[in-house]
VOZANU-40059 format. One record per residue (C-alpha): residue number from 0; residue in three letters; x, y, z. Coordinates in Angstrom, 3 decimals, always signed. Last residue first. Layout:
<pts>
> pos, code, east, north, up
> NUM, Ala, X, Y, Z;
...
</pts>
This chain:
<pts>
> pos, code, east, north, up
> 343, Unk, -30.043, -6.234, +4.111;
> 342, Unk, -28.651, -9.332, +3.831;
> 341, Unk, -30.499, -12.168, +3.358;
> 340, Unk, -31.230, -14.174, +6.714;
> 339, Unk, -29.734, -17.426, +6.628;
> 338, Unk, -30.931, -21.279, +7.589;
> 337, Unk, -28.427, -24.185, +8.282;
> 336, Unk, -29.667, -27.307, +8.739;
> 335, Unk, -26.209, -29.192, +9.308;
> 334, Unk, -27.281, -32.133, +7.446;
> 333, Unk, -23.502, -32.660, +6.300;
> 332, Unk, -23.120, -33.000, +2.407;
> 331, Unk, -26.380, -31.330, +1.851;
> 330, Unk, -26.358, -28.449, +4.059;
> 329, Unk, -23.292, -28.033, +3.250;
> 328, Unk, -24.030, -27.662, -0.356;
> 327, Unk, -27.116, -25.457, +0.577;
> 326, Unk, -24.484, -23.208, +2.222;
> 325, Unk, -21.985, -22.677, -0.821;
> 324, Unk, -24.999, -22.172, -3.243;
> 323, Unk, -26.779, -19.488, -0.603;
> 322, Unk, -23.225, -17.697, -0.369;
> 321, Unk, -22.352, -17.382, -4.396;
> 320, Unk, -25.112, -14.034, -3.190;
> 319, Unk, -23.826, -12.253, -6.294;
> 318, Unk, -21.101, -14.208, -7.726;
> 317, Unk, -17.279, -15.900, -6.863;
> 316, Unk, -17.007, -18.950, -8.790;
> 315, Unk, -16.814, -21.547, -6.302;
> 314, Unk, -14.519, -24.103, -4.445;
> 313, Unk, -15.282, -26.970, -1.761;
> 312, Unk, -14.099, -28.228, +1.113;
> 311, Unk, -15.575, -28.699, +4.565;
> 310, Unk, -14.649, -29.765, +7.777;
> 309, Unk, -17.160, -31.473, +10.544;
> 308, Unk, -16.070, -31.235, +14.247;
> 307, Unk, -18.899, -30.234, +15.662;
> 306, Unk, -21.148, -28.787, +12.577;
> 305, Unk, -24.505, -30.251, +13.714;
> 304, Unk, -23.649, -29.992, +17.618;
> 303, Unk, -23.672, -25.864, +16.476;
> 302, Unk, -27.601, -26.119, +15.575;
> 301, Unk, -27.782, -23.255, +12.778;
> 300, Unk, -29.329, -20.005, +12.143;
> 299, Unk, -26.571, -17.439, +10.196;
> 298, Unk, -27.112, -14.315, +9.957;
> 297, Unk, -25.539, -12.390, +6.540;
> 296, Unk, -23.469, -9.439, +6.048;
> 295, Unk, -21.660, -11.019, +3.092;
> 294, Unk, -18.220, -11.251, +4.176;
> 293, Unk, -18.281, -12.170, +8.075;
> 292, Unk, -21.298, -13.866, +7.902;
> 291, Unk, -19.326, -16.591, +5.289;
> 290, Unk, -16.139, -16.012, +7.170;
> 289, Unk, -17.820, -17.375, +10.462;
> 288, Unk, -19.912, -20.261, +8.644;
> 287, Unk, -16.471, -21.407, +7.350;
> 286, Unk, -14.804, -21.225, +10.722;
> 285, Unk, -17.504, -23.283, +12.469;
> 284, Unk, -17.503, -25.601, +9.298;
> 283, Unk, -14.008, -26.400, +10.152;
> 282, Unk, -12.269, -25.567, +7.266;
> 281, Unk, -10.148, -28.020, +5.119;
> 280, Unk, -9.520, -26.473, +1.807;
> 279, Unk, -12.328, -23.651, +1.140;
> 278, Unk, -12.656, -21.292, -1.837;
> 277, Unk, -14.025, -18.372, -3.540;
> 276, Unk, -12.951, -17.748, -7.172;
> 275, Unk, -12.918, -14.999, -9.517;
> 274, Unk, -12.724, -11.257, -7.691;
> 273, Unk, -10.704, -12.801, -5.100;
> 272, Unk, -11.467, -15.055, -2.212;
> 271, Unk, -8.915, -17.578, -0.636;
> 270, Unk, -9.280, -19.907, +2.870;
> 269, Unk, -7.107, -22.970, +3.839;
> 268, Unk, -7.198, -25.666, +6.425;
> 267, Unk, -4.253, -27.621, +7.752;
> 266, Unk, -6.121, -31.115, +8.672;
> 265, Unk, -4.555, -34.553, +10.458;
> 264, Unk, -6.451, -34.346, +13.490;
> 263, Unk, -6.356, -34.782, +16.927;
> 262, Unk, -5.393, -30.975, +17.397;
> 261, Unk, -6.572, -29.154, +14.234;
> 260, Unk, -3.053, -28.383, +12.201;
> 259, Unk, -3.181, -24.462, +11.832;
> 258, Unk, -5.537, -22.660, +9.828;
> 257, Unk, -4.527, -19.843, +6.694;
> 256, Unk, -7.319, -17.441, +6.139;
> 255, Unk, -7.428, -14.917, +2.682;
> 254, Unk, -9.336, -12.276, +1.835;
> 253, Unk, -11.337, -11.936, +4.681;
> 252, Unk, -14.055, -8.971, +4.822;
> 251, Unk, -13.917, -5.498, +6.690;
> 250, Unk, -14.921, -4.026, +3.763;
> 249, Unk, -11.524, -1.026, +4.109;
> 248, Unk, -9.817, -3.442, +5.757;
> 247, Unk, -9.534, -5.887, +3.429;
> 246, Unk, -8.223, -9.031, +5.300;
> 245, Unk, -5.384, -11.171, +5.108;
> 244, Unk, -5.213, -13.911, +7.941;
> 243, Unk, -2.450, -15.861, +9.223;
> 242, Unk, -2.379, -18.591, +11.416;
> 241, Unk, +1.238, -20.374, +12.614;
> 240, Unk, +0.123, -20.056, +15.979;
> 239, Unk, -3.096, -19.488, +17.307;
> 238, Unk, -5.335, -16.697, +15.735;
> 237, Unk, -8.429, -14.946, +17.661;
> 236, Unk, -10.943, -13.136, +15.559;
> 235, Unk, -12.775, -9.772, +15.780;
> 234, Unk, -13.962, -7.845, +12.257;
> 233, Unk, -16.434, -5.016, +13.031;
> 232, Unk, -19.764, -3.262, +11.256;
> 231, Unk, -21.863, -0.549, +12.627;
> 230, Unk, -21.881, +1.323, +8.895;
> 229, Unk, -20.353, +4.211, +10.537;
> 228, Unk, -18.173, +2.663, +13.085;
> 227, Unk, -16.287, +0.476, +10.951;
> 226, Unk, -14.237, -1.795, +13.205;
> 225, Unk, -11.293, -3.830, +12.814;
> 224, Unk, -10.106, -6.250, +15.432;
> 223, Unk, -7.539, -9.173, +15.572;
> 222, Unk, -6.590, -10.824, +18.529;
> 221, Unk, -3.354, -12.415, +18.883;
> 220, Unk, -1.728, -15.846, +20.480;
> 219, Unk, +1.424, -17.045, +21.306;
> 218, Unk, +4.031, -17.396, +18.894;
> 217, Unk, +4.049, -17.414, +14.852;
> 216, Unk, +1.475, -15.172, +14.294;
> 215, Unk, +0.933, -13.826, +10.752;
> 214, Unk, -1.277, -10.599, +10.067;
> 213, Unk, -1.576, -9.405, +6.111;
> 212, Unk, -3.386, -6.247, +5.672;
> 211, Unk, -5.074, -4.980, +2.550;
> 210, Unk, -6.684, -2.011, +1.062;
> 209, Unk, -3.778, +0.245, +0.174;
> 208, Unk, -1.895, -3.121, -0.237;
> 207, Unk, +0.163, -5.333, +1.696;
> 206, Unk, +0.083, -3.769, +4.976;
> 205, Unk, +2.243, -6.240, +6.910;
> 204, Unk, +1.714, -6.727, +10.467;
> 203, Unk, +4.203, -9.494, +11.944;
> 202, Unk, +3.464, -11.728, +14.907;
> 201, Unk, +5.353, -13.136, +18.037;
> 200, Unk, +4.086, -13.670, +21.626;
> 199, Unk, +2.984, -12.211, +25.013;
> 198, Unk, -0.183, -10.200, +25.695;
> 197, Unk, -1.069, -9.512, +22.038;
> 196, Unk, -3.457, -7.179, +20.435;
> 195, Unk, -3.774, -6.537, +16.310;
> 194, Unk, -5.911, -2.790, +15.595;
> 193, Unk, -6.951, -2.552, +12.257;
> 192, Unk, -8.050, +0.325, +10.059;
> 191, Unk, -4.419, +1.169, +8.736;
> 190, Unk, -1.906, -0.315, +11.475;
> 189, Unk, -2.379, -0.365, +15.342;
> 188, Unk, -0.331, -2.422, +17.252;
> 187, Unk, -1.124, -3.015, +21.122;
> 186, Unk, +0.400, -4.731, +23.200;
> 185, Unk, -1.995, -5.432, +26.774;
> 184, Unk, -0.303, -4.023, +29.763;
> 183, Unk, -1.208, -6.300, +32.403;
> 182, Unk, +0.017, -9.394, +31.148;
> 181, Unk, +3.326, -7.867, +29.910;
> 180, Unk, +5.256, -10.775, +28.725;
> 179, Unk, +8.001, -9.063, +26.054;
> 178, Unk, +6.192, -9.039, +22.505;
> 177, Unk, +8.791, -10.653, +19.375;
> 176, Unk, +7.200, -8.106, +16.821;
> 175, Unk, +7.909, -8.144, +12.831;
> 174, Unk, +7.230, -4.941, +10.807;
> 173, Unk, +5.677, -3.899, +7.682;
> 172, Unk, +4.107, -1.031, +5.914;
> 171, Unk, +3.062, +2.073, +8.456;
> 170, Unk, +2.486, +0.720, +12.305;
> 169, Unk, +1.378, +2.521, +15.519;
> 168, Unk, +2.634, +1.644, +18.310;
> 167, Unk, +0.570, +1.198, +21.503;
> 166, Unk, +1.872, -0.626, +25.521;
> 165, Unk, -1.210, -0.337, +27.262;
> 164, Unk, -1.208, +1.436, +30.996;
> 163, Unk, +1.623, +3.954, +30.430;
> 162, Unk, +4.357, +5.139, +32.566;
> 161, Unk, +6.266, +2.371, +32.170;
> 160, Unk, +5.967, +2.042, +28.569;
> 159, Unk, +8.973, +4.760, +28.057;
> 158, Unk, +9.828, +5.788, +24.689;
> 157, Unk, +6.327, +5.967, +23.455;
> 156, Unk, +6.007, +4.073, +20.231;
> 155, Unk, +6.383, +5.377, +16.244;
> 154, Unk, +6.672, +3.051, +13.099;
> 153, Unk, +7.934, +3.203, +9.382;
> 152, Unk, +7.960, +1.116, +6.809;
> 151, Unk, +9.978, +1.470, +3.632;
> 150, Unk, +12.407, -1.598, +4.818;
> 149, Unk, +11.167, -4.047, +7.460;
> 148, Unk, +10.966, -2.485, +11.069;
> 147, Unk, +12.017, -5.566, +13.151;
> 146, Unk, +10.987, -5.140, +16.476;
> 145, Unk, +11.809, -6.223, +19.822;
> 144, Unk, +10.252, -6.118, +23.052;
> 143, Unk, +12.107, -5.510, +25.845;
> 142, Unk, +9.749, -3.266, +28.042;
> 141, Unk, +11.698, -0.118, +27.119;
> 140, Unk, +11.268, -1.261, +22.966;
> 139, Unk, +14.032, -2.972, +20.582;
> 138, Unk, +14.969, -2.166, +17.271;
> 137, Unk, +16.118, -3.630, +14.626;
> 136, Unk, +15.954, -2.590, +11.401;
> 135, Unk, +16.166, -4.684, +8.089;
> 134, Unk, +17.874, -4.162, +5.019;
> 133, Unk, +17.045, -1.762, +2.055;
> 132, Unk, +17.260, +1.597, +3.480;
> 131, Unk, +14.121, +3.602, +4.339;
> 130, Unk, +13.456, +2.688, +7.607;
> 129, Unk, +11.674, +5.301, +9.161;
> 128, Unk, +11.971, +5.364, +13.280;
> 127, Unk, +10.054, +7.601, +15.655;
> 126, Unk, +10.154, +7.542, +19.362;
> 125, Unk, +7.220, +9.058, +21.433;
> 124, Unk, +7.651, +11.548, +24.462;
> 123, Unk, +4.266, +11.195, +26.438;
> 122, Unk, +2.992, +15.016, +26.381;
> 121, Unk, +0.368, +15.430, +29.663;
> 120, Unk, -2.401, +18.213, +27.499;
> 119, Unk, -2.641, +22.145, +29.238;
> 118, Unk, +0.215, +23.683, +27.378;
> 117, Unk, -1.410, +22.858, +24.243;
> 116, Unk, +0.623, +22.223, +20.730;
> 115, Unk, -1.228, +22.526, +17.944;
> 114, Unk, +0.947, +25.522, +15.925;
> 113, Unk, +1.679, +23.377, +12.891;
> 112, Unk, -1.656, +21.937, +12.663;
> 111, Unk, -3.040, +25.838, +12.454;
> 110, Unk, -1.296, +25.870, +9.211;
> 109, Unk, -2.757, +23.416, +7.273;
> 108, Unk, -5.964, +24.000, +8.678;
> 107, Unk, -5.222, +27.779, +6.519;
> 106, Unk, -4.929, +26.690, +3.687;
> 105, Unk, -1.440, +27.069, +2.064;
> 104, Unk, -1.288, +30.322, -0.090;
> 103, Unk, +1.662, +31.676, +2.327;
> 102, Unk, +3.417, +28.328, +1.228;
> 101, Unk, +2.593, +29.293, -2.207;
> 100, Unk, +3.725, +32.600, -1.984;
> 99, Unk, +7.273, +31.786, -0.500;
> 98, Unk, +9.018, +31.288, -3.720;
> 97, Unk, +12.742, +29.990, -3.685;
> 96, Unk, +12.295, +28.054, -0.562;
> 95, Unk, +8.711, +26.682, -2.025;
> 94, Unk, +10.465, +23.211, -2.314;
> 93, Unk, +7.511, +21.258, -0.659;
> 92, Unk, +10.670, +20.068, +1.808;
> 91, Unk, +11.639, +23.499, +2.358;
> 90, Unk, +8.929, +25.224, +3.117;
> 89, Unk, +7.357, +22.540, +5.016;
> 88, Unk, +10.647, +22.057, +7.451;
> 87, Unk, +11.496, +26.158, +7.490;
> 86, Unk, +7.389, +25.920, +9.493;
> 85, Unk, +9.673, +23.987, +12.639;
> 84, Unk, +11.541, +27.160, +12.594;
> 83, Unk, +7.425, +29.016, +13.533;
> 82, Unk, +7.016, +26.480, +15.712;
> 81, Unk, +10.091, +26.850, +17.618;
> 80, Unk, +9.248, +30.912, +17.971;
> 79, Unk, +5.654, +29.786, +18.900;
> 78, Unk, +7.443, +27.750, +21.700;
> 77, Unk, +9.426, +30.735, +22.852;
> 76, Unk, +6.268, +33.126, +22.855;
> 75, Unk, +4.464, +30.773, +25.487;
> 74, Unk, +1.644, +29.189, +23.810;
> 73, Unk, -1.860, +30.185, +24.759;
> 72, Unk, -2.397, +32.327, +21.367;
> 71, Unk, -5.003, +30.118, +20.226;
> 70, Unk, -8.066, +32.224, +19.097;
> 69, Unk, -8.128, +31.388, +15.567;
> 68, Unk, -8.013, +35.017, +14.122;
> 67, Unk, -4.241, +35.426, +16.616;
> 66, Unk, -2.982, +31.819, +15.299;
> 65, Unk, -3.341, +33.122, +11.891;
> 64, Unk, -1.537, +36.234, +12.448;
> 63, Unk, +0.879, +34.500, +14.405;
> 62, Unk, +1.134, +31.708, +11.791;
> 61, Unk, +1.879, +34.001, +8.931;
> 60, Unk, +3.928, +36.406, +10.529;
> 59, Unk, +6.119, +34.096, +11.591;
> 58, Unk, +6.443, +32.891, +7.521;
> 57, Unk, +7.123, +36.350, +6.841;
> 56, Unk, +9.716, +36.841, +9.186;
> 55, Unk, +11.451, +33.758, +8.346;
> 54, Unk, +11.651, +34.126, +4.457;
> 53, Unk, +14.290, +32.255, +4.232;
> 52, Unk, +16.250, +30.387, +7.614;
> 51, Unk, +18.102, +32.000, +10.630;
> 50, Unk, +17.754, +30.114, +13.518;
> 49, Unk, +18.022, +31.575, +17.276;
> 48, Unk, +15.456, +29.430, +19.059;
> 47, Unk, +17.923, +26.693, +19.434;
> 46, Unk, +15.720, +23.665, +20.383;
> 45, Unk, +15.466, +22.961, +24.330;
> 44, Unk, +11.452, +24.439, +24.475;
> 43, Unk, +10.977, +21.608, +21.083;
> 42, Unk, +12.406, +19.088, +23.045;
> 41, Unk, +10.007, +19.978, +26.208;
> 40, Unk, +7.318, +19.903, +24.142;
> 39, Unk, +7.177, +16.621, +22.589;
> 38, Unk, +9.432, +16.323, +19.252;
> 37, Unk, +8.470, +15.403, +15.643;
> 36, Unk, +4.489, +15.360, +16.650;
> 35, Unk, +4.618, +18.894, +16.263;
> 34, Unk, +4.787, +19.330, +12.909;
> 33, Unk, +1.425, +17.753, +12.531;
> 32, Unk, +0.422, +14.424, +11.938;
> 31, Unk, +0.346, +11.797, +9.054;
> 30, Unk, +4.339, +12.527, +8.648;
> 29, Unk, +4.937, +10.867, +4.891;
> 28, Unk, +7.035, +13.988, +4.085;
> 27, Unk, +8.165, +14.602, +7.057;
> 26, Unk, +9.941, +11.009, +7.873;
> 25, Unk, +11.170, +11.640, +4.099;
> 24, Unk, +12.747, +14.861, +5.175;
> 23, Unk, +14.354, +13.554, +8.176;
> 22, Unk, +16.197, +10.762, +6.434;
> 21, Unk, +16.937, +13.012, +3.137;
> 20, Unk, +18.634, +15.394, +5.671;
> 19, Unk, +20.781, +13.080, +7.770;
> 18, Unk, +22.080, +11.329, +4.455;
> 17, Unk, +22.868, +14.486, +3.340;
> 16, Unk, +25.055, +15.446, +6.512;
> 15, Unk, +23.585, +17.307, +9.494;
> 14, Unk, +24.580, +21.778, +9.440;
> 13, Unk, +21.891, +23.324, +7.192;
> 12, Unk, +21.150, +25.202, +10.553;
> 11, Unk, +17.347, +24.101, +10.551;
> 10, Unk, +18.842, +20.725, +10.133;
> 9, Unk, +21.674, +20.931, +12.679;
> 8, Unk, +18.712, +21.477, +15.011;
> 7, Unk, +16.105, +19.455, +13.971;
> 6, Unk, +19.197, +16.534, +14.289;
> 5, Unk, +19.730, +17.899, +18.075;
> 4, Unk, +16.174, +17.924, +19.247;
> 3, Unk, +16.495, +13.790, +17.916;
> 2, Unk, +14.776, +11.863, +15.078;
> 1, Unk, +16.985, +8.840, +15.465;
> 0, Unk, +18.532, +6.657, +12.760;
</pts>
């Protein structure tokens, strides 16, 4: 199901079926954004601005008297009239239609979000889908590319990716993406705290956790980036097919690495932390010394011809500093001479 001018409509006008309603209202009640991100502008300028819903006039006088202390009257008065139906939405789906005060109550940042729409600022008109059934959606984007929106996840793309120079979505739970060759509009999904970029190929993005995200290609090739700007800390790697990585993206560390089949070799290599073990099956040492800096905030000083095509196993209890064990062990098995700074 769509989110469409004429579904706000029927809504404001109690006139869309139940199933209409509970699908709107749950896209509002997990909206991240304000109001205004249900429909661009235009939509919104199109809506019927004769609606009748409770406590109208006081909820109108609300936001224009806010709107008026803030300084932000440069909406035309048809828009604020829209904004001001668009404010039924909260009322009703907090359930303060029997008792306006606590609406009224609402801080006021809470309110201004609802009237944040500027004249001035290009609108791209963005499509929104929530699946909240139990099978599968499919959906497929203006470039071709084709989604599967798993259930409880929800997602939201411009509608035309013409007009833009990336193509971005931007991900909550899970979804699958077969990417239509774009070379010179790089796709883009963003999910909580990571961003995954693709050119042409097939991955999922599953946020497993509150913490967590799970990223499997099975086409092409990806790059993965998360960044935490205030600590100066970021997470870039490059996956081939059949890769996966789960990483905590609130630490920016890896969780867990799956590694293809080396070419000229027989090796599939496997990575796992948790709170007990830490463990390697099969990693190239370049990949191990990678996660290693990766997870403890370490530098790493080594001679890379030393770890050319050298794989390591081996499995720990996970410690303090269990790094400077794993590392002299290398060191021992392979002669790689590695040498670490201690974290800070």
């Amino acid at each position: 199901m769509k989110i469409t001018r004429e579904l706000i409509n029927r809504y404001l006008k109690n006139q869309c079926s139940a199933e209409e309603a509970a699908y709107l209202e749950d896209y509002i009640a997990h909206l991240g954004e304000s109001l205004d991100q249900l429909l661009s502008k235009e939509e919104w300028d199109l809506t019927d601005e004769n609606l009748d819903y409770p406590h109208q006039q006081e909820i109108k006088a609300k936001i224009f008297a806010f709107a008026k202390k803030q300084n932000v009257l440069k909406y035309n008065k048809k828009l604020l009239r829209i904004v001001s139906a668009a404010a039924a939405i909260v009322v009703f789906i907090l359930g303060f239609y029997v008792s306006l005060n606590p609406f009224l109550n609402k801080p006021a940042p809470d309110v201004r979000k609802i009237a944040a729409i500027e004249d001035e600022k290009e609108e791209v008109s963005n499509l929104y889908y929530i699946n909240s059934g139990n099978h599968n959606m499919l959906l497929t984007a203006s470039d071709g590319s084709v989604i599967t929106l798993y259930p409880q996840s929800e997602i939201k793309y411009a509608e035309d990716f013409s007009t833009q120079q990336e193509r971005v979505l931007y991900l909550k739970g899970k979804a699958k993406f077969e990417v239509a060759k774009d070379k010179s509009k790089p796709f883009r999904v963003h999910s909580t705290g990571v961003v995954t970029t693709a050119l042409g190929t097939v991955f999922s993005v599953d946020e497993l956790r509150s913490t967590q995200t799970q990223i499997k290609l099975m086409e092409g090739k990806i790059e993965v980036k998360a960044v935490d700007h205030q600590r100066g800390k970021e997470l870039v790697r490059t996956f081939l097919p059949h890769e996966e990585i789960t990483l905590d993206h609130r630490e920016l560390k890896v969780v867990e690495e799956i590694k293809t089949h080396t070419i000229g070799t027989d090796r599939g290599g496997h990575f796992l932390q948790n709170n007990q073990i830490i463990q390697f099956k099969n990693i190239a040492l370049q990949d191990v010394l990678t996660i290693l800096m990766q997870n403890y905030d370490i530098k790493l000083q080594y001679d890379k011809s030393l770890i050319s095509n050298k794989f390591y196993s081996g499995t720990f209890t996970n410690k303090t500093n269990v790094f400077e064990e794993i590392i002299r062990e290398i060191n021992y098995l392979h002669h790689a001479g590695i040498n670490y700074t201690n974290p800070q």
